[in-house]
Every structure is written in C-alpha cells, then in structure tokens.
TILUMDO-823740 format. One record per residue: x, z, y of N, C-alpha, C in turn; residue in three letters; residue number from 1. Coordinates in steps of 0.02 Angstrom, whole numbers. Example, Ala and Ser with C-alpha at 12.3 -4.5 7.8 and 13.67 -1.06 7.14 Angstrom:
BEGIN
[[660, 390, -284], [615, 390, -225], [660, 390, -165], 'ALA', 1]
[[642, 354, -112], [684, 357, -53], [645, 394, 2], 'SER', 2]
This chain:
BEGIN
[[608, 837, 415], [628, 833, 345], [567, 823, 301], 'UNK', 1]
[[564, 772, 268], [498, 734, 205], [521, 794, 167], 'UNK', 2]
[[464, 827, 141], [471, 856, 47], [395, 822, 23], 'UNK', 3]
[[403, 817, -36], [364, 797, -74], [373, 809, -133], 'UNK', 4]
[[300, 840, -133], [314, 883, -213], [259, 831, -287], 'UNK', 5]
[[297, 783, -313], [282, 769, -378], [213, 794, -404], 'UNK', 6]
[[222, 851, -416], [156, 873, -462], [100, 881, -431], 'UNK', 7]
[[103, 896, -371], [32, 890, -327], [6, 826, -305], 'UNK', 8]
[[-68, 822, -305], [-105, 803, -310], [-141, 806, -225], 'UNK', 9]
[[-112, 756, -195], [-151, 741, -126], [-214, 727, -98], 'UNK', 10]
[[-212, 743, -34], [-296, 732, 8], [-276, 697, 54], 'UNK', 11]
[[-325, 642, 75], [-314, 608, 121], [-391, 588, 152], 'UNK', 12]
[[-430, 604, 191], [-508, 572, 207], [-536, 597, 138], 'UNK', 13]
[[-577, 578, 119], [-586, 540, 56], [-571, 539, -12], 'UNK', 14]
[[-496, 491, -19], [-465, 488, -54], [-410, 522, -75], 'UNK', 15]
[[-384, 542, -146], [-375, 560, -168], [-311, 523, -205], 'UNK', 16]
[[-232, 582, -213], [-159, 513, -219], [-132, 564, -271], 'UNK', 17]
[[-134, 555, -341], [-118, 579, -400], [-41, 542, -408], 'UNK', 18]
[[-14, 575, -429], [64, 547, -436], [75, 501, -505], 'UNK', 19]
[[110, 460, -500], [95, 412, -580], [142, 467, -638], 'UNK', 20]
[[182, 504, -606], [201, 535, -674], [156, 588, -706], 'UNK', 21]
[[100, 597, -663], [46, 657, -684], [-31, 628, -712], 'UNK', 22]
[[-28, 528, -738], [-79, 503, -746], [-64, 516, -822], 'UNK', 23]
[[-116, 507, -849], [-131, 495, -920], [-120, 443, -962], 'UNK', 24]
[[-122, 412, -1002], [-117, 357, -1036], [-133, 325, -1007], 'UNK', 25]
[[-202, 323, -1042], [-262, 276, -1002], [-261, 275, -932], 'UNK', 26]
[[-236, 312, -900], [-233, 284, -806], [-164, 254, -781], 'UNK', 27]
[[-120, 268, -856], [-82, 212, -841], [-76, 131, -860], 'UNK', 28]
[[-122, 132, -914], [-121, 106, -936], [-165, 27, -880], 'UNK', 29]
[[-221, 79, -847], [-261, 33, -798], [-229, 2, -736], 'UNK', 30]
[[-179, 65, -712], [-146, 46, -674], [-97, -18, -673], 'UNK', 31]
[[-59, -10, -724], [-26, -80, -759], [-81, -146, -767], 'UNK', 32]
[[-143, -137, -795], [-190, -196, -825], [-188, -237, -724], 'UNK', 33]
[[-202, -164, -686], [-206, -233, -636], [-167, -242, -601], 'UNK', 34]
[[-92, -197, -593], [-49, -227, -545], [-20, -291, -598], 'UNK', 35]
[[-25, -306, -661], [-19, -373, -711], [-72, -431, -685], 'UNK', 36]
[[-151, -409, -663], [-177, -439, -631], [-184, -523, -578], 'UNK', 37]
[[-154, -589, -610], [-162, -641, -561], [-158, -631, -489], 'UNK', 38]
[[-219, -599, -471], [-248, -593, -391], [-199, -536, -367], 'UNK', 39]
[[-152, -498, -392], [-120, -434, -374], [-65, -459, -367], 'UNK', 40]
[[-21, -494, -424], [36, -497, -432], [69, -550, -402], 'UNK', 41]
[[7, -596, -380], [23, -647, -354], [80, -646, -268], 'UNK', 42]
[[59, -590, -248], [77, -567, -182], [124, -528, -181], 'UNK', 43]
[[157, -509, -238], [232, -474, -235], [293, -510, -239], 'UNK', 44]
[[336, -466, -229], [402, -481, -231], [419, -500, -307], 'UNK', 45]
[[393, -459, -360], [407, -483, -448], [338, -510, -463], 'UNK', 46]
[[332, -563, -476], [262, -589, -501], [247, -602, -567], 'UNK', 47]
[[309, -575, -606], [309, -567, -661], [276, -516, -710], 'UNK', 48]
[[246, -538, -767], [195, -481, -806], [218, -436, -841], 'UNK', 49]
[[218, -379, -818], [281, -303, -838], [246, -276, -905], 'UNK', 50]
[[268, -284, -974], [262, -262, -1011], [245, -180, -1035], 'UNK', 51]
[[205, -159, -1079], [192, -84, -1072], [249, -39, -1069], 'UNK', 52]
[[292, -64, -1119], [355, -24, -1137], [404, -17, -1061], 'UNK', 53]
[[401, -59, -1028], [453, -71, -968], [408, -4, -918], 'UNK', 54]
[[347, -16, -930], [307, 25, -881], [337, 103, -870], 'UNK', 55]
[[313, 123, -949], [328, 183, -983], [393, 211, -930], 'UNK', 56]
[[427, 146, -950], [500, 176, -952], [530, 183, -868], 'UNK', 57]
[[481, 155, -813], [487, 163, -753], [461, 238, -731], 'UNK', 58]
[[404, 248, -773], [382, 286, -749], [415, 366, -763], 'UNK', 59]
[[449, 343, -819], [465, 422, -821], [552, 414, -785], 'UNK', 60]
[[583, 359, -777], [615, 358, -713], [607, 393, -640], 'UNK', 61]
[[545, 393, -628], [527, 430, -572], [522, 498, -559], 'UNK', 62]
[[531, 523, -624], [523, 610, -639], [604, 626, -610], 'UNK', 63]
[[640, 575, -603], [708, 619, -587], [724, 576, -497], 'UNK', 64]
[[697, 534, -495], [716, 495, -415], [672, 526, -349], 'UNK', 65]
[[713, 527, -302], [703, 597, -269], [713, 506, -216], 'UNK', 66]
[[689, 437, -217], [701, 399, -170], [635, 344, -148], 'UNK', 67]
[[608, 367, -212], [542, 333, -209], [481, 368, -268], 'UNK', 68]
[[432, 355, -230], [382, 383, -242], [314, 329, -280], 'UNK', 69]
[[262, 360, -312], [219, 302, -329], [145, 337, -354], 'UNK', 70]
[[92, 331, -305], [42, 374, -324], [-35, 323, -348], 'UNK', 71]
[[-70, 353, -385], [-142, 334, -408], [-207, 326, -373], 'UNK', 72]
[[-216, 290, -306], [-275, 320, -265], [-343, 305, -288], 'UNK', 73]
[[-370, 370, -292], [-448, 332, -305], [-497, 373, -249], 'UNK', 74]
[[-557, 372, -238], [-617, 373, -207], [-663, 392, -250], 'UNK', 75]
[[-671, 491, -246], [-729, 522, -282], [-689, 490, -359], 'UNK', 76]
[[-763, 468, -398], [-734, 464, -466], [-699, 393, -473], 'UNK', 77]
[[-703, 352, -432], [-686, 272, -431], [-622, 281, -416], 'UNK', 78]
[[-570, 265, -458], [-464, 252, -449], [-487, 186, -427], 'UNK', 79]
[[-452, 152, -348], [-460, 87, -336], [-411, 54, -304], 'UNK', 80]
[[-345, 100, -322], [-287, 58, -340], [-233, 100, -311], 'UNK', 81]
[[-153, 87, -298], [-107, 108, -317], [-65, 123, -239], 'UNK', 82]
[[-25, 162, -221], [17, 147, -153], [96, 179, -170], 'UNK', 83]
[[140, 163, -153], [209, 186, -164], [247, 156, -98], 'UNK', 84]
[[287, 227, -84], [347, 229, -41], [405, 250, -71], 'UNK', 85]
[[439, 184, -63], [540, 166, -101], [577, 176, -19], 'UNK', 86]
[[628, 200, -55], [689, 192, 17], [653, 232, 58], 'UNK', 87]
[[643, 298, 2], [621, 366, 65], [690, 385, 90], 'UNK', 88]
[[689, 384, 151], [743, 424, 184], [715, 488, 205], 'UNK', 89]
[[724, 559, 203], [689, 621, 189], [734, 654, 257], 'UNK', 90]
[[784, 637, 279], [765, 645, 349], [761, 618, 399], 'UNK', 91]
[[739, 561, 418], [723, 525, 449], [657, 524, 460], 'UNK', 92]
[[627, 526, 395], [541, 513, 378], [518, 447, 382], 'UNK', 93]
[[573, 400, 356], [560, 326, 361], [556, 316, 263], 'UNK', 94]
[[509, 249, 272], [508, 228, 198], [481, 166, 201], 'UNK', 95]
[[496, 131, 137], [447, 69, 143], [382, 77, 111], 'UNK', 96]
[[329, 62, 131], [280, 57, 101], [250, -11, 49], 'UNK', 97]
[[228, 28, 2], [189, -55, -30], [127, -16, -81], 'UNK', 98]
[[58, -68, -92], [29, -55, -94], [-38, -114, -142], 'UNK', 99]
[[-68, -86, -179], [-129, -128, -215], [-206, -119, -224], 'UNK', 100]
[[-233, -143, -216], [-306, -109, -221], [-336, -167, -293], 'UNK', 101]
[[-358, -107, -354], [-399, -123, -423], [-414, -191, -387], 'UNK', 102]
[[-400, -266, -434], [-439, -328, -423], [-527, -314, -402], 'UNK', 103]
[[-563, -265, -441], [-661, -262, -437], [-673, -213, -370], 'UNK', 104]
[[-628, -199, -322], [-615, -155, -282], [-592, -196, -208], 'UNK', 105]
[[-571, -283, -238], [-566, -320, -150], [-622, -366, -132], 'UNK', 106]
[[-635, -345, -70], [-688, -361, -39], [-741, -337, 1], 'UNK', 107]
[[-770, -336, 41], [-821, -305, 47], [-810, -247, 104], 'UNK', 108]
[[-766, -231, 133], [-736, -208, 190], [-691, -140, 135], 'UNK', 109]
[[-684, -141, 89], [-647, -86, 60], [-586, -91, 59], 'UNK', 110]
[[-542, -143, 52], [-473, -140, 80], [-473, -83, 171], 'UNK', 111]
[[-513, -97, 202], [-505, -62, 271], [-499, 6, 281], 'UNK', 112]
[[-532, 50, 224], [-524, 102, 225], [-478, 136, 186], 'UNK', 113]
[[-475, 88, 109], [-404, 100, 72], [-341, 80, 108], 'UNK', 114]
[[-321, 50, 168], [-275, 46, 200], [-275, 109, 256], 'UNK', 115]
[[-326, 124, 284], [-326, 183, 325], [-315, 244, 306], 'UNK', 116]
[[-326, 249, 239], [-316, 307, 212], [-243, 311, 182], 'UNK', 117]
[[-210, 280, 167], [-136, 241, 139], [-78, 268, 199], 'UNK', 118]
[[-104, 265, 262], [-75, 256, 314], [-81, 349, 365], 'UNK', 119]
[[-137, 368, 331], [-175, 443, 354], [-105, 497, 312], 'UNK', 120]
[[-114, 462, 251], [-70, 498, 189], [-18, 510, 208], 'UNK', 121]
[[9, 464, 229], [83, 454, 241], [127, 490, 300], 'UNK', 122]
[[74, 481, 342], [104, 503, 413], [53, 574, 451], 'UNK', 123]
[[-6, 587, 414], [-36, 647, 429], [-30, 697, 364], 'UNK', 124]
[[-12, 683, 321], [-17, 718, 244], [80, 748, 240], 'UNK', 125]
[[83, 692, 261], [170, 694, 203], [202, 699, 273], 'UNK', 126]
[[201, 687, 325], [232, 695, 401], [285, 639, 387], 'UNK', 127]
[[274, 552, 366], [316, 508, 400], [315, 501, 470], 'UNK', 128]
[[386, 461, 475], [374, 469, 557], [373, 367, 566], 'UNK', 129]
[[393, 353, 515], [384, 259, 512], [390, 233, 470], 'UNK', 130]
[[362, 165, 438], [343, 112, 380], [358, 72, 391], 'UNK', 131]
[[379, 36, 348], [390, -51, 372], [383, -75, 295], 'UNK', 132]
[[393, -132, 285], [372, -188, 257], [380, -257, 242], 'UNK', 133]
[[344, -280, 216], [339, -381, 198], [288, -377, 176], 'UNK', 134]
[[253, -423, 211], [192, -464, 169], [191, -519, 171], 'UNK', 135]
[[183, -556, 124], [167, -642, 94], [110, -664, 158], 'UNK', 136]
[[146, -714, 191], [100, -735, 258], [44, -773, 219], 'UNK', 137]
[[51, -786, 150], [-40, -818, 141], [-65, -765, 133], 'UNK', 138]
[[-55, -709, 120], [-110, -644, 83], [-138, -632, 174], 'UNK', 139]
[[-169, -676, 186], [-205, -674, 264], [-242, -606, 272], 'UNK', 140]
[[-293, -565, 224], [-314, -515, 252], [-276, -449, 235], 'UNK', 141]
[[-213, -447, 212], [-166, -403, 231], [-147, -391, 284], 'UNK', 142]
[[-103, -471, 312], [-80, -491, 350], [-126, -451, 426], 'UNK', 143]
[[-166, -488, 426], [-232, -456, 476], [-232, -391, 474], 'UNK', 144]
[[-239, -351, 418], [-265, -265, 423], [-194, -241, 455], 'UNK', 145]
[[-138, -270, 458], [-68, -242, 475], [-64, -243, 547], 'UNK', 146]
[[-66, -279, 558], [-97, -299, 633], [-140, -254, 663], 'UNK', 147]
[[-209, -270, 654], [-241, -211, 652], [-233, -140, 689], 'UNK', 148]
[[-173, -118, 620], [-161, -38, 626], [-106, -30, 662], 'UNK', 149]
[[-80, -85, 687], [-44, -75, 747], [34, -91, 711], 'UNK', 150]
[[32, -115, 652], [97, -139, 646], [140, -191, 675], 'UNK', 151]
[[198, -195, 708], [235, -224, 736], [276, -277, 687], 'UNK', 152]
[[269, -339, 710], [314, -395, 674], [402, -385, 673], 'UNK', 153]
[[440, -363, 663], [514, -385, 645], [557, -440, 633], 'UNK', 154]
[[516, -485, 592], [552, -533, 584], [510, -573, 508], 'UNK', 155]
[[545, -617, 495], [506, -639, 429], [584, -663, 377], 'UNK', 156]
[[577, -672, 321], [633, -669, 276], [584, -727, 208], 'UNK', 157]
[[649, -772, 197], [599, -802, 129], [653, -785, 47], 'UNK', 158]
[[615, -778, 12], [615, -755, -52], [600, -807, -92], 'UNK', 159]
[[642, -824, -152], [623, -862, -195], [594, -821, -269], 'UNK', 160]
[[528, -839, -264], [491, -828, -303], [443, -882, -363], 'UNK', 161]
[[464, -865, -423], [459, -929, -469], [474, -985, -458], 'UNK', 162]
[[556, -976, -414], [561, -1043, -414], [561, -1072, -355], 'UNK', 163]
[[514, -1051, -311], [478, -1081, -248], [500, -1007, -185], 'UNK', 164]
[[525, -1070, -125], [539, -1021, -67], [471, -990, -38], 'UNK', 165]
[[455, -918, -41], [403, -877, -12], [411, -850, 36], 'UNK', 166]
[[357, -844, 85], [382, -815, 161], [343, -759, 168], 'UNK', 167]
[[395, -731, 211], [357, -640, 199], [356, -633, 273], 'UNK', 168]
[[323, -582, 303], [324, -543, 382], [346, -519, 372], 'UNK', 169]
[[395, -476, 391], [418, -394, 403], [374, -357, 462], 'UNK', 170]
[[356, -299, 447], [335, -272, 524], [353, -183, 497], 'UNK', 171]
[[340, -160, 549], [337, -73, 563], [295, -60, 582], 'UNK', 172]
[[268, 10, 569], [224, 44, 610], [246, 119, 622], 'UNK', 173]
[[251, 148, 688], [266, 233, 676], [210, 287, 679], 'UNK', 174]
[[234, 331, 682], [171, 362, 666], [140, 381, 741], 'UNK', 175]
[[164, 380, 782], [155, 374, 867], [112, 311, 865], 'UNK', 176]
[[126, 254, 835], [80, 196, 865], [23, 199, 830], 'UNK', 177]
[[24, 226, 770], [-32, 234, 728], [-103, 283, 749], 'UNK', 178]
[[-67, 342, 789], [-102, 387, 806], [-137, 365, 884], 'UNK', 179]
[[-137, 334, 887], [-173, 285, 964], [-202, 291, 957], 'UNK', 180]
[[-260, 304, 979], [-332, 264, 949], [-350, 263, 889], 'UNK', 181]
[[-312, 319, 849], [-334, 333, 797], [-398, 327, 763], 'UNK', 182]
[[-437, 372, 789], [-512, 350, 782], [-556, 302, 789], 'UNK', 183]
[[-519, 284, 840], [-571, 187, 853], [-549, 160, 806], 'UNK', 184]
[[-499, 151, 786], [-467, 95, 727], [-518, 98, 681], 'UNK', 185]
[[-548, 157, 677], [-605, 178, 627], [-675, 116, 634], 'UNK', 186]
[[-676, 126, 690], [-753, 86, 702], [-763, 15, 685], 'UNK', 187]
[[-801, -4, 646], [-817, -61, 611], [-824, -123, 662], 'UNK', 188]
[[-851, -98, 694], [-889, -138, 759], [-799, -176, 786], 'UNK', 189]
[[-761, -125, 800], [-700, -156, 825], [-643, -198, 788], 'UNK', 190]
[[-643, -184, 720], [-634, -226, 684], [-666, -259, 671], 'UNK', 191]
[[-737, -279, 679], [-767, -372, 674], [-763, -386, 718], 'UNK', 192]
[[-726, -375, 780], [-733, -396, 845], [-627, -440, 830], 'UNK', 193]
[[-609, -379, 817], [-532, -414, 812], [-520, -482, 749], 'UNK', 194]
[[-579, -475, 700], [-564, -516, 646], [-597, -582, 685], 'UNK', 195]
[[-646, -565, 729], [-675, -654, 761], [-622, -654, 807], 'UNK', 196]
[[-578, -635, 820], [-530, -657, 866], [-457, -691, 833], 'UNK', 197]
[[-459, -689, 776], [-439, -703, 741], [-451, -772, 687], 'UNK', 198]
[[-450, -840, 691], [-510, -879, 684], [-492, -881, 591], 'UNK', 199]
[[-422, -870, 576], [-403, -887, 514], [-446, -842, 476], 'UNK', 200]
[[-457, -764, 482], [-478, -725, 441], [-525, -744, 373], 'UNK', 201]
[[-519, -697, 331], [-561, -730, 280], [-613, -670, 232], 'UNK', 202]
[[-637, -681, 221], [-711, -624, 184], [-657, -576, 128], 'UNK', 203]
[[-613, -594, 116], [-548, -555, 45], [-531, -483, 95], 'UNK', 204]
[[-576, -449, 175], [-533, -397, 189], [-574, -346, 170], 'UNK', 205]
C-alpha cells in the first residue's frame, strides 16, 4: 500500500523532492518559466504555453487529489527541475511517471543522476513497485537513459501534437529490475561504454 504524505519534504541520494503545493511563489513561478520553456515543452504530450493563472489553479487542485502527485527536485541549493507521478494506483504501487530537468541544468552528464535519483525516490523512498511511460522517440537521450535503467519497451502509440502525428515509446520498469545492479548503473565508466554502443547517442544526456 503507497501513502504519501503531501507536506513532507523528501530524500533521495542527494536530492531533495519538495511537493509543488508546499513551493512558494517564486518556485512556482520558476517551475512554470521552464516547464513553458521551448527545449522542455517541446517533448510533451501538451506543448502548449500554460498560463500563470491555469498554473495556480492546478496546483491547488492537487491539495485535494489523492491520484497524482507533483514534486520540486533540486540538488543542495540548485532546484534543477520537476518529477510527477499521475495514475497512482496506491495499491498496487504502480504509477506513471513523467519528468523535467531546469533548461541551464541539460547536459553535461546531469540528466544521469537526476534520473537516478527520480527512480531511487520512487521505488526506495515511496516503495513503488512499477513505472511506465512515453517518450517522444526524438528526445534520443531520454530515450537512451530509459534503457539504461533497465526500462522495458511496451509498445509505441502516436499522438497528434500541433497538428502533426508524434511517436512515443511506452516502456516499464519495476522496482525488481531496477534494483539489479543497482550500483553499477551508478558507474560512469558503464554508461560511456553503453552510450558508444549506442551509435545515435548525443552530448544532450
């Protein structure tokens, strides 16, 4: 059985998962500037630019939905971007995950650990027992880190987005496959070894 308690303020490695109904103005306000962001929004399901007022009004939506969740992650004093699980099923311990990292925050191998820690949260913090998903098959070093962590493909589904048919992966991951090799997944060395095996990869992980 998932509980999850709203007002607390999570540990994960590292990082650190503040709940959006417990941010401040101003951290909501940032939060919005970049999931509005070009390079962010481009890779969702709404790619549309969510107005402050609409924000507001989601967010205090969430003070009463007991089905999805939406937290603030940052690193020490650096917030470097956002993760939420919708379509919590609370006993099952299944949810979907989705997830953003601050635009001045991709690159540079920091998606790798903001995904490891995303994934630590979820299933060592909060006791999921599985995730699943879609990702936009161009967002390539998503695509790759999913893989990676041992997520499993499902199927793929296309979405019309502005207009234009978009193709997504579906995959899963449980928390059994995750916990493999837990620690190696860690080692840098083995992820530049899986990304040259990989010829598409690109410097955005």
């Amino acid at each position: 059985m998932i509980t999850i308690d709203k007002k607390a303020t999570y540990k994960a490695g590292d990082f650190v998962f503040k709940n959006y109904i417990n941010m401040t103005e101003a951290e909501s306000r940032q939060i919005l500037e970049w999931r509005n962001d070009p390079s962010v929004r481009k890779n969702m399901y709404n790619t549309g630019i969510i107005p402050w007022e609409n924000h507001q009004t989601f967010i205090e939506s969430l003070k009463e939905r007991t089905d999805r969740f939406y937290w603030q992650v940052s690193n020490g004093d650096v917030v470097c971007g956002s993760v939420n699980l919708v379509d919590v099923n609370h006993e099952t311990g299944r949810a979907e995950l989705g997830y953003f990292m601050a635009p001045d925050q991709l690159g540079g191998g920091k998606g790798f650990y903001f995904i490891f820690s995303l994934l630590e949260f979820a299933f060592d913090v909060l006791y999921f027992e599985s995730l699943y998903g879609a990702t936009n098959v161009e967002n390539r070093s998503a695509t790759l880190l999913d893989e990676y962590f041992g997520f499993k493909k499902t199927g793929e589904k296309t979405l019309v987005i502005d207009g234009k048919p978009t193709l997504f992966a579906e995959h899963i991951l449980t928390k059994e496959d995750f916990e493999q090799d837990k620690s190696e997944k860690l080692d840098v060395e083995r992820l530049l070894l899986f990304l040259r095996k990989n010829k598409k990869a690109n410097k955005t992980v």
